[in-house]
C-alpha positions in Angstrom: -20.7 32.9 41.6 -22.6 30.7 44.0 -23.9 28.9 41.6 -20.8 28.3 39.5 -19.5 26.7 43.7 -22.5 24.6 43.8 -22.0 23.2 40.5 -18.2 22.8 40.9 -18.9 20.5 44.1 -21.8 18.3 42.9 -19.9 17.6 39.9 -17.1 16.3 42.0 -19.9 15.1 44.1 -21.2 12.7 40.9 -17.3 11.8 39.8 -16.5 10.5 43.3 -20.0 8.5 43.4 -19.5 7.2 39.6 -16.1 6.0 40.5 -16.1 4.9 43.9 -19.7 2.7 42.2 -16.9 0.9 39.7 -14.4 -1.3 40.1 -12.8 -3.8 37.4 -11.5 -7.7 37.7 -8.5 -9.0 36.2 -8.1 -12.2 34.4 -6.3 -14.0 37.4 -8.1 -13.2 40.4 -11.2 -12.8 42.4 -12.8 -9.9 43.7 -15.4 -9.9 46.6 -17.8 -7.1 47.4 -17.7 -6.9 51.0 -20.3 -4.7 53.0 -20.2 -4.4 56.8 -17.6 -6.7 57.1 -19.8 -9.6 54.9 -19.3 -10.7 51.5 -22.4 -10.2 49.7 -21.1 -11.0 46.2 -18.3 -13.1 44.6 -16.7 -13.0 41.0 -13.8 -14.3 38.9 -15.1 -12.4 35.2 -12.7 -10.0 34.5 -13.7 -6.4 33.3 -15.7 -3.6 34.5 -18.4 -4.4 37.8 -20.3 -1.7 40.4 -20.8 -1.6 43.9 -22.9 0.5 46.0 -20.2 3.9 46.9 -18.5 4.4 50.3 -20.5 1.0 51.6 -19.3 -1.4 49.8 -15.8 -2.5 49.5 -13.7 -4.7 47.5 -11.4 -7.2 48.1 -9.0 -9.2 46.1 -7.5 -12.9 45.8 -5.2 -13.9 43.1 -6.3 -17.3 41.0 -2.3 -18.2 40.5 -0.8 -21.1 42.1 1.0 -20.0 45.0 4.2 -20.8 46.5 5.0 -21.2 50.4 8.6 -22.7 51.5 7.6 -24.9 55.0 10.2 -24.1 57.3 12.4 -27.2 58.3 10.6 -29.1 61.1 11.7 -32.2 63.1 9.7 -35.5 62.8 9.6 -38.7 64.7 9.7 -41.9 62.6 8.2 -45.2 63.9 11.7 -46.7 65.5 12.3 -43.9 67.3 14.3 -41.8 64.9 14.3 -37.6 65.0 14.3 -36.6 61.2 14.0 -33.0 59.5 11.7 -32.3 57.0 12.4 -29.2 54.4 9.2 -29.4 52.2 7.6 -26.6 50.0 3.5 -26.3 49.4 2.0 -25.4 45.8 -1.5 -24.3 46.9 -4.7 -22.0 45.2 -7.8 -20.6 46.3 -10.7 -22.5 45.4 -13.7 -20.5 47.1 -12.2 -17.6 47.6 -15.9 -16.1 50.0 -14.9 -19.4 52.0 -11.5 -18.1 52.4 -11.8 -14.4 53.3 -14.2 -15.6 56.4 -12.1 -18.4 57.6 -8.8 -17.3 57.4 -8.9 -13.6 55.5 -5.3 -12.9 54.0 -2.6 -15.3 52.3 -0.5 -14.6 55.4 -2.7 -16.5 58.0 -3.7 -19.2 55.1 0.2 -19.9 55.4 0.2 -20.5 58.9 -2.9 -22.5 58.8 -1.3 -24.7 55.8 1.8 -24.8 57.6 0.2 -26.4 60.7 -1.9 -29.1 58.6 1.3 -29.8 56.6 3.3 -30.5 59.6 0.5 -32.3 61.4 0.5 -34.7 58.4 4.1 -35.1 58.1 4.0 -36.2 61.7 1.4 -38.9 61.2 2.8 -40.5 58.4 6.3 -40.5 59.2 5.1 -42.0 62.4 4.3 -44.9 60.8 7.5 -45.4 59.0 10.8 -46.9 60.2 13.6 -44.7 58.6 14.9 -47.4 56.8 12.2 -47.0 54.9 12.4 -43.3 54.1 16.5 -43.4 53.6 16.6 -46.6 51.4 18.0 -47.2 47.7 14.6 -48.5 46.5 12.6 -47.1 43.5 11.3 -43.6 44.0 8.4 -44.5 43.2 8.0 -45.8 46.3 8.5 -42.5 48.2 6.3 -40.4 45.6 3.1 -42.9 46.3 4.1 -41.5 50.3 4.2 -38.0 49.4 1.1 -38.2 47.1 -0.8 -39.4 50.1 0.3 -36.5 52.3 -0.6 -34.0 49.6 -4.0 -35.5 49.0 -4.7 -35.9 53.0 -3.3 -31.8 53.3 -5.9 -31.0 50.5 -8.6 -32.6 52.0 -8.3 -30.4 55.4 -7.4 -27.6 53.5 -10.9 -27.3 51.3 -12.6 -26.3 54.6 -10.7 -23.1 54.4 -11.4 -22.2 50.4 -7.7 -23.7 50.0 -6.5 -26.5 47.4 -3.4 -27.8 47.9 -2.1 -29.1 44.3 1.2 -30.5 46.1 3.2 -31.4 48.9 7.1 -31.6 47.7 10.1 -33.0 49.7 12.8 -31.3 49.4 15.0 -32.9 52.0 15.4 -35.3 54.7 18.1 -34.3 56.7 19.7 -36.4 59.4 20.5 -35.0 63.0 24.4 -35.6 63.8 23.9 -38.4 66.5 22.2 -40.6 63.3 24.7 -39.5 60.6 26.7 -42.2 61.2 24.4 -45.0 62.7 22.6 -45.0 58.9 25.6 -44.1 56.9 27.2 -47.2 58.4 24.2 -49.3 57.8 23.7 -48.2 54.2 27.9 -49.1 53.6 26.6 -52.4 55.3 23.9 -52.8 52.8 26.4 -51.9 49.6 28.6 -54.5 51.2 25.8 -57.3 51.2 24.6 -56.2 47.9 27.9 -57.1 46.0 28.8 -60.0 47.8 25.5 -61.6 46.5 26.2 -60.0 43.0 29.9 -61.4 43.3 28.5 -65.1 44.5 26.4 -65.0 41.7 28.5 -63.8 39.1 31.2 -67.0 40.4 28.5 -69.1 40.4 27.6 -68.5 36.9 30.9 -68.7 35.7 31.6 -72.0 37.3 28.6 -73.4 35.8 29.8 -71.7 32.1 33.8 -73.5 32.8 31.8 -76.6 33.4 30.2 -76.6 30.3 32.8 -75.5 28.2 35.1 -78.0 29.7 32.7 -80.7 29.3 32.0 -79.8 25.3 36.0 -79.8 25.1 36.8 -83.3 26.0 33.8 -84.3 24.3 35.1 -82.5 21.2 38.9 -83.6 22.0 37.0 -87.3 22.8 35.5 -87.4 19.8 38.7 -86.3 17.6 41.1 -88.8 19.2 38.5 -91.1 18.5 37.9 -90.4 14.9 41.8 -90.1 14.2 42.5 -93.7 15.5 39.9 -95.0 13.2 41.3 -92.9 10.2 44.8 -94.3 11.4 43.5 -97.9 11.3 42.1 -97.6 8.2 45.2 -96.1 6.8 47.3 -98.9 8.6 45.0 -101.5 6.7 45.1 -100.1 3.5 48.9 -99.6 3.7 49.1 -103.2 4.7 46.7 -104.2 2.1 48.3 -102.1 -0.7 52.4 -104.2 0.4 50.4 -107.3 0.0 48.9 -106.7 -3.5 52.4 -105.4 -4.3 54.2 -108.4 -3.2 52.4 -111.1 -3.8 55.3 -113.2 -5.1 58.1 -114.7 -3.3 60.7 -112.6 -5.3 58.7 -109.3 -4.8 58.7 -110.0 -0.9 62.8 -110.8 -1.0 63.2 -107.5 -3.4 61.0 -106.0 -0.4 62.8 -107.2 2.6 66.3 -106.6 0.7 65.2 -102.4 0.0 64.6 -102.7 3.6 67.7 -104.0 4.4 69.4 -101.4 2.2 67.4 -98.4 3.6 68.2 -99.7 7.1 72.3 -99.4 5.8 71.5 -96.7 4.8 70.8 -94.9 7.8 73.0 -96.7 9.7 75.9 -95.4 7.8 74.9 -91.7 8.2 78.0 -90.0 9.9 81.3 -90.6 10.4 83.5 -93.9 11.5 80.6 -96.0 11.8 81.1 -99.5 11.8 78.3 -102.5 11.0 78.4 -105.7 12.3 76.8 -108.2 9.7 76.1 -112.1 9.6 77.9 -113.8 7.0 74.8 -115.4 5.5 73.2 -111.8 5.4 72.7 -111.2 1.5 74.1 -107.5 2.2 77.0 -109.2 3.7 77.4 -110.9 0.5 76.7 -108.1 -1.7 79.0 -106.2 -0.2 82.0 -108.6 0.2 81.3 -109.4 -3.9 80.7 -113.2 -2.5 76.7 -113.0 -3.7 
């Protein structure tokens, strides 16, 4: 019976040992094997590893990029101006040994980040009037500023096992005393903006009436011009064609006497009309039989 007891315990004895002596990795994290409060071993290969039982112990940091929401903070821009910052932080471990003895868990490596972060924010907005954070320029602008921050925040943040991947801007939020000082300026600014856009546009369209104006009485110029020379020519060859047809001194008196007649003519259009004639006119005479 003693001997069935003994056997009992060491086999527990040897389970305990073999699996406190194990311990496995996962794909995306690190495990450290720390012993007396010292890491004496580091790895990222996933699957099965040992440590030495009840000695050594094992601690754990994820690989994934991690997320940490900065809380709002106030900043000081270069012309005097109190702005709040709401930003967020994408950060990793990179060495993870380096991270458990400098800062040891993710909540102090938020702290830490959050104080580099701000400190940074601080500096550079320092330098910047807040016309040129609040402006209607290209982003691009803005993300070459926040670019900077991030790769200044990484920089400090490697001496704690930390990479920062990125430093995003949510917000810039006004306090109320300057609500109304930059929402004024930036109606100024539209203002400005489309009275230079409405100049130009008048300008342009001055400069277009003028030219089409100029190419009409150059066209209307050249029209009149051409139409008096196509009447003169006419005029002439009418002329020419009456003296080729009365060439004769009978064909000019036949002439001058349809004329007469055609002149009667109209004269005697309408109603109690009376003509006046000389008595040597040859209508006279036509008319009074005397001819």
């Amino acid at each position: 019976m003693k001997k069935s007891a003994v056997f009992v315990i060491l086999l527990v004895l040897v389970l305990l040992l073999g699996v406190n002596s194990m311990f496995t990795v996962r794909e995306n994290e690190y495990a450290c094997t720390v012993r007396f409060s010292k890491i004496i071993d580091t790895t990222d290969s996933a699957g099965l590893h040992f440590k030495i039982p009840f000695i050594d112990s094992v601690k754990y940091f994820t690989k994934a990029t991690q997320f940490y929401d900065i809380p709002p903070s106030e900043v000081l821009t270069s012309d005097k101006q109190n702005m709040t910052v709401d930003c967020y932080i994408l950060w990793s471990i990179s060495d993870p040994k380096l991270f458990y003895q400098t800062l040891g868990s993710t909540g102090v490596a938020e702290q830490r980040l959050d104080a580099l972060t701000y400190n940074e924010l601080k500096t550079v907005m320092g330098t910047l009037a807040q016309a040129d954070i609040i402006n209607m320029n290209d982003g691009a602008e803005r993300n070459r500023i926040y670019e900077g921050i991030a790769a200044d925040v990484d920089a400090l943040a490697k001496t704690y096992g930390i990479h920062v991947e990125d430093v995003k801007i949510k917000q810039f939020d006004l306090p109320e005393s300057n609500l109304n000082a930059v929402y004024n300026r930036m109606i100024s600014e539209r203002k400005q903006m489309a009275e230079k856009y409405t100049a130009d546009g008048n300008y342009e369209a001055s400069i277009i009436r003028n030219n089409v104006d100029k190419q009409v009485s150059i066209i209307v110029s050249n029209a009149e011009a051409e139409a008096a020379k196509l009447e003169a020519e006419g005029e002439a060859e009418y002329m020419r064609m009456l003296a080729e047809a009365y060439d004769s001194d009978d064909k000019k008196d036949f002439y001058e006497f349809s004329l007469a007649l055609d002149a009667l003519k109209a004269s005697l259009d309408g109603k109690e009309k009376t003509i006046i004639l000389d008595g040597n006119s040859e209508l006279a005479k036509i008319l009074m039989g005397t001819n």
